[in-house]
KOLGU-4560 file (N, C-alpha, C; in nm, 3 decimals, padded with zeros to 5 digits):
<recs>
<n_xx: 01.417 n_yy: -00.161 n_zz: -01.536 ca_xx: 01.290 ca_yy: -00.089 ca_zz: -01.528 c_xx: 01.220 c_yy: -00.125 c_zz: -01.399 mol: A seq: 1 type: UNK>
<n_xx: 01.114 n_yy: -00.054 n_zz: -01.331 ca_xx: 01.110 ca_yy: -00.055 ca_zz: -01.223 c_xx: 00.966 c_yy: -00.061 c_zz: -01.248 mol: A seq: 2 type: UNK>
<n_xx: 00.915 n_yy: -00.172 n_zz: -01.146 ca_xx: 00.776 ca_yy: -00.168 ca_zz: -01.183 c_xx: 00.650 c_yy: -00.076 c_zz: -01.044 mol: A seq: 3 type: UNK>
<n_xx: 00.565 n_yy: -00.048 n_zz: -01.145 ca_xx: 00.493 ca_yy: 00.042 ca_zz: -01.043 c_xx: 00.371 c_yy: -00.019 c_zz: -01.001 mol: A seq: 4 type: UNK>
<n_xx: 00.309 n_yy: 00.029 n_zz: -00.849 ca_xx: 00.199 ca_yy: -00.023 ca_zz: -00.861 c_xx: 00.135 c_yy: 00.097 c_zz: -00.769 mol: A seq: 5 type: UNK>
<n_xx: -00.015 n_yy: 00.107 n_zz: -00.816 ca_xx: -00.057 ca_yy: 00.218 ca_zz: -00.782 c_xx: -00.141 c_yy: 00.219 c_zz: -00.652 mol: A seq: 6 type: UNK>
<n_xx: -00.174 n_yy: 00.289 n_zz: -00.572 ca_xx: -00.215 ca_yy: 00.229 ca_zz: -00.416 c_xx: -00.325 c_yy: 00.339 c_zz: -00.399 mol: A seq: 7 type: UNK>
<n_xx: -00.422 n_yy: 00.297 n_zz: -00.367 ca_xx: -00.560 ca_yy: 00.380 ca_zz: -00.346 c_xx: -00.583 c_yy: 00.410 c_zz: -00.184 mol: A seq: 8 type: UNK>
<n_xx: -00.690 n_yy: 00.508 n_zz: -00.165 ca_xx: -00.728 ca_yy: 00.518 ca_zz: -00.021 c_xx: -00.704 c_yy: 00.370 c_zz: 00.081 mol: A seq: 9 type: UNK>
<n_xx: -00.832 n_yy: 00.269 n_zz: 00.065 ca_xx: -00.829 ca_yy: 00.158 ca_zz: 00.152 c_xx: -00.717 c_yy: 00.088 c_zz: 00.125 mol: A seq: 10 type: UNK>
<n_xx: -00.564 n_yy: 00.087 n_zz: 00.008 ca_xx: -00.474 ca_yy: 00.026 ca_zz: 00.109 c_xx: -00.373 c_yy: 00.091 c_zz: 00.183 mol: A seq: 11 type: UNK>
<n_xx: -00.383 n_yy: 00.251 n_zz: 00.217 ca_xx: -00.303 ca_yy: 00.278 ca_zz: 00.298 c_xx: -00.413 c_yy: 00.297 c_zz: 00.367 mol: A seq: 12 type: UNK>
<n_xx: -00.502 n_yy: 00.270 n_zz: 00.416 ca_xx: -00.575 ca_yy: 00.295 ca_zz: 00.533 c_xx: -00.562 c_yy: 00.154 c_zz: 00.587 mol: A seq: 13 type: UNK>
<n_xx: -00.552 n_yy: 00.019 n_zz: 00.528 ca_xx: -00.577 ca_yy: -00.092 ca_zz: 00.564 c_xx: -00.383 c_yy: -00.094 c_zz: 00.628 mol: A seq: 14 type: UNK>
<n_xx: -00.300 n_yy: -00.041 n_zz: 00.558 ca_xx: -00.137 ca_yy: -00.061 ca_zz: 00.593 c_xx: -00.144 c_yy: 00.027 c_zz: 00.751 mol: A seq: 15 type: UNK>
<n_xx: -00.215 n_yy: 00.137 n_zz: 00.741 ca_xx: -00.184 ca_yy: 00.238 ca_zz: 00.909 c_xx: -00.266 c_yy: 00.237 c_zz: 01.003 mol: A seq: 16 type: UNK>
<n_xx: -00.362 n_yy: 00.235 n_zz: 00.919 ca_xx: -00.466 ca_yy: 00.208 ca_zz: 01.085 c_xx: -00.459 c_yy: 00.042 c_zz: 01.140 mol: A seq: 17 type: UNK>
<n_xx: -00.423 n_yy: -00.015 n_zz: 01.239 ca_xx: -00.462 ca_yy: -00.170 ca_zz: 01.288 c_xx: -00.554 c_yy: -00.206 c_zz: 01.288 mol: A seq: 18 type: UNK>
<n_xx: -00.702 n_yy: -00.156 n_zz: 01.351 ca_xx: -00.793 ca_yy: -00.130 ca_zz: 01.354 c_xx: -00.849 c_yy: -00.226 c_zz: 01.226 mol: A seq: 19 type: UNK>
<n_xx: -00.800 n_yy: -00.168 n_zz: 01.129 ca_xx: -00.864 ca_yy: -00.193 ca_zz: 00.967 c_xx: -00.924 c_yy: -00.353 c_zz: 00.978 mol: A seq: 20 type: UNK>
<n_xx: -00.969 n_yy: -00.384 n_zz: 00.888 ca_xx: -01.010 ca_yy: -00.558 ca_zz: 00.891 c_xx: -00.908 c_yy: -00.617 c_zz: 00.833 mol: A seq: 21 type: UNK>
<n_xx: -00.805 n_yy: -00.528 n_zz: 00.699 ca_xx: -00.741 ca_yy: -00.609 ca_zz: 00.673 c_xx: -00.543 c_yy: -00.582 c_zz: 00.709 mol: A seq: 22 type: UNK>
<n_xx: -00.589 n_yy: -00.525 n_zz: 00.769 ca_xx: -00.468 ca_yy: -00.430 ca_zz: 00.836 c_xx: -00.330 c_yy: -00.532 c_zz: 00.792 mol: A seq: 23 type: UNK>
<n_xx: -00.316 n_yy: -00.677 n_zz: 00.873 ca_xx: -00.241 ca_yy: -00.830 ca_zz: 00.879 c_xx: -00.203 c_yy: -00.777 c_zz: 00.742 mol: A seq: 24 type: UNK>
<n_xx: -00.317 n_yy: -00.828 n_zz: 00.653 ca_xx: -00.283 ca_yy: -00.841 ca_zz: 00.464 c_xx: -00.193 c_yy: -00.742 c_zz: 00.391 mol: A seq: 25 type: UNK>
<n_xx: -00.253 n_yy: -00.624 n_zz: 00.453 ca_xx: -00.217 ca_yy: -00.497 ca_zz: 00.359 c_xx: -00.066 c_yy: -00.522 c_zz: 00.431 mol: A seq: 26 type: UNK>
<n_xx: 00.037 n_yy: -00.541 n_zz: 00.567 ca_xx: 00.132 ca_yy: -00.536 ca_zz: 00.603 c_xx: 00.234 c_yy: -00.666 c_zz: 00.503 mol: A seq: 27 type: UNK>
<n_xx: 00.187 n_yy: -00.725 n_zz: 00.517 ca_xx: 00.186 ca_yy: -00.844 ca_zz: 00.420 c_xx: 00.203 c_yy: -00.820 c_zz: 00.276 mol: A seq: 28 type: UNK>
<n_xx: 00.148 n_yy: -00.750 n_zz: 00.247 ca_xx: 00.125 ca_yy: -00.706 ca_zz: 00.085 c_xx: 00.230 c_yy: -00.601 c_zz: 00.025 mol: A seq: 29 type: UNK>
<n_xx: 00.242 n_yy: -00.504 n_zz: 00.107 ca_xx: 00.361 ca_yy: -00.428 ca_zz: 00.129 c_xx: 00.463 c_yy: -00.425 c_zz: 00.158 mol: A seq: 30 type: UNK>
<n_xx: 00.491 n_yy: -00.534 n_zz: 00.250 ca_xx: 00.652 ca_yy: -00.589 ca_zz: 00.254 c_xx: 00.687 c_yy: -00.637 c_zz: 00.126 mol: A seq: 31 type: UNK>
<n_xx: 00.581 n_yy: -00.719 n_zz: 00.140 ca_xx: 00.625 ca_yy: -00.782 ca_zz: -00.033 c_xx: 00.666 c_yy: -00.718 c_zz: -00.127 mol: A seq: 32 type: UNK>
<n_xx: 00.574 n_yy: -00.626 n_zz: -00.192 ca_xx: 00.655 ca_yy: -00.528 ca_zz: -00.261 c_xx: 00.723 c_yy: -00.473 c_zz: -00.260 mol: A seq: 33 type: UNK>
<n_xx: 00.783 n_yy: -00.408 n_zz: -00.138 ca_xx: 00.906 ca_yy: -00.373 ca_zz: -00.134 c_xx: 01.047 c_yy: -00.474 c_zz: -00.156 mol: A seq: 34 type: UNK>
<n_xx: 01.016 n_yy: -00.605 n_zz: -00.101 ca_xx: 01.113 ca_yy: -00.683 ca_zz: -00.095 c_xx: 01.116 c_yy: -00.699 c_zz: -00.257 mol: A seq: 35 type: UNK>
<n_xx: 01.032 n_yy: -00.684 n_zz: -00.373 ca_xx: 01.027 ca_yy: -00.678 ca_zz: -00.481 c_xx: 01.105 c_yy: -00.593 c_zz: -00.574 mol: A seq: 36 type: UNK>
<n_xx: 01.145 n_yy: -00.446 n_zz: -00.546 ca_xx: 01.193 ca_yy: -00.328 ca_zz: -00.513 c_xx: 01.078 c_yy: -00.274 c_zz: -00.629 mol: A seq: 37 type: UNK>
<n_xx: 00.966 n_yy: -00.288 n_zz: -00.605 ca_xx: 00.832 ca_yy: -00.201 ca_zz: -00.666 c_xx: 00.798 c_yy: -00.094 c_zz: -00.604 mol: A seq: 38 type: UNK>
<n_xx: 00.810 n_yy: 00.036 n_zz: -00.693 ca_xx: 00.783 ca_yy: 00.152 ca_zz: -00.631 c_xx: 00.614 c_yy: 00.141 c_zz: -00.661 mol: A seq: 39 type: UNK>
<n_xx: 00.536 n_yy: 00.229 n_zz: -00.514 ca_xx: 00.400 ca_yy: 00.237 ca_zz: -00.498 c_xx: 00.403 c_yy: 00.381 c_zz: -00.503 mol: A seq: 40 type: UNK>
<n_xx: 00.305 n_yy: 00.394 n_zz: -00.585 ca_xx: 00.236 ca_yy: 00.537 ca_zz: -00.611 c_xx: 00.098 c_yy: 00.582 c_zz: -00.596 mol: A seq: 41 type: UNK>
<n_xx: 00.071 n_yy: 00.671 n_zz: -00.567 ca_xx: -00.022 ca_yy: 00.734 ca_zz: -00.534 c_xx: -00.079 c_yy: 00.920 c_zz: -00.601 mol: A seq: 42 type: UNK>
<n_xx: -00.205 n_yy: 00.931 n_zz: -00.571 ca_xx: -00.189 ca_yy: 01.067 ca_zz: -00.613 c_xx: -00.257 c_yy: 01.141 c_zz: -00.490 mol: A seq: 43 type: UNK>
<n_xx: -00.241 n_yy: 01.303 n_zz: -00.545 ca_xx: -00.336 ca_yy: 01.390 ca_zz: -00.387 c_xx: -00.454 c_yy: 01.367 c_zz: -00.373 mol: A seq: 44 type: UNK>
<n_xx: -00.547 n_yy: 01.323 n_zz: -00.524 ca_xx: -00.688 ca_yy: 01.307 ca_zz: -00.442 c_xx: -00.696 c_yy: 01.140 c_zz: -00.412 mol: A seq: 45 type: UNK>
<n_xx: -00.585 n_yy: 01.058 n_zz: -00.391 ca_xx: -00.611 ca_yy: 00.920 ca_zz: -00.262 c_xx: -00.628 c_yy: 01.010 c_zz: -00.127 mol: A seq: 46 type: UNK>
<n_xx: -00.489 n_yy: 01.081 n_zz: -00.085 ca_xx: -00.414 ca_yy: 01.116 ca_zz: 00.012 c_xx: -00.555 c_yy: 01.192 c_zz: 00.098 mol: A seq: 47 type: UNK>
<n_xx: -00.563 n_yy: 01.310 n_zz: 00.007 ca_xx: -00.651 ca_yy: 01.369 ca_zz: 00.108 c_xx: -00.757 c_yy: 01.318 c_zz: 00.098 mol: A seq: 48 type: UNK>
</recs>
């Protein structure tokens, strides 16, 4: 079973923009999970 975790506006804004304050973390945070093999989900009203 594959575990999910759900990802809101500020952490793909904190993963793409550098800029962000926590930009370091969120890159950090996301490797991780992947190295986890945790699928991240999202819906259209994060995105747009």
């Amino acid at each position: 079973m594959t575990n999910k975790v759900f990802v809101d506006t500020s952490g793909w804004a904190n993963l793409f923009i550098a800029t962000e304050s926590y930009h370091e973390q969120a890159k950090q945070w996301f490797q991780h999970k992947r190295q986890q093999n945790q699928a991240m989900v999202t819906t259209n009203y994060v995105v747009l």
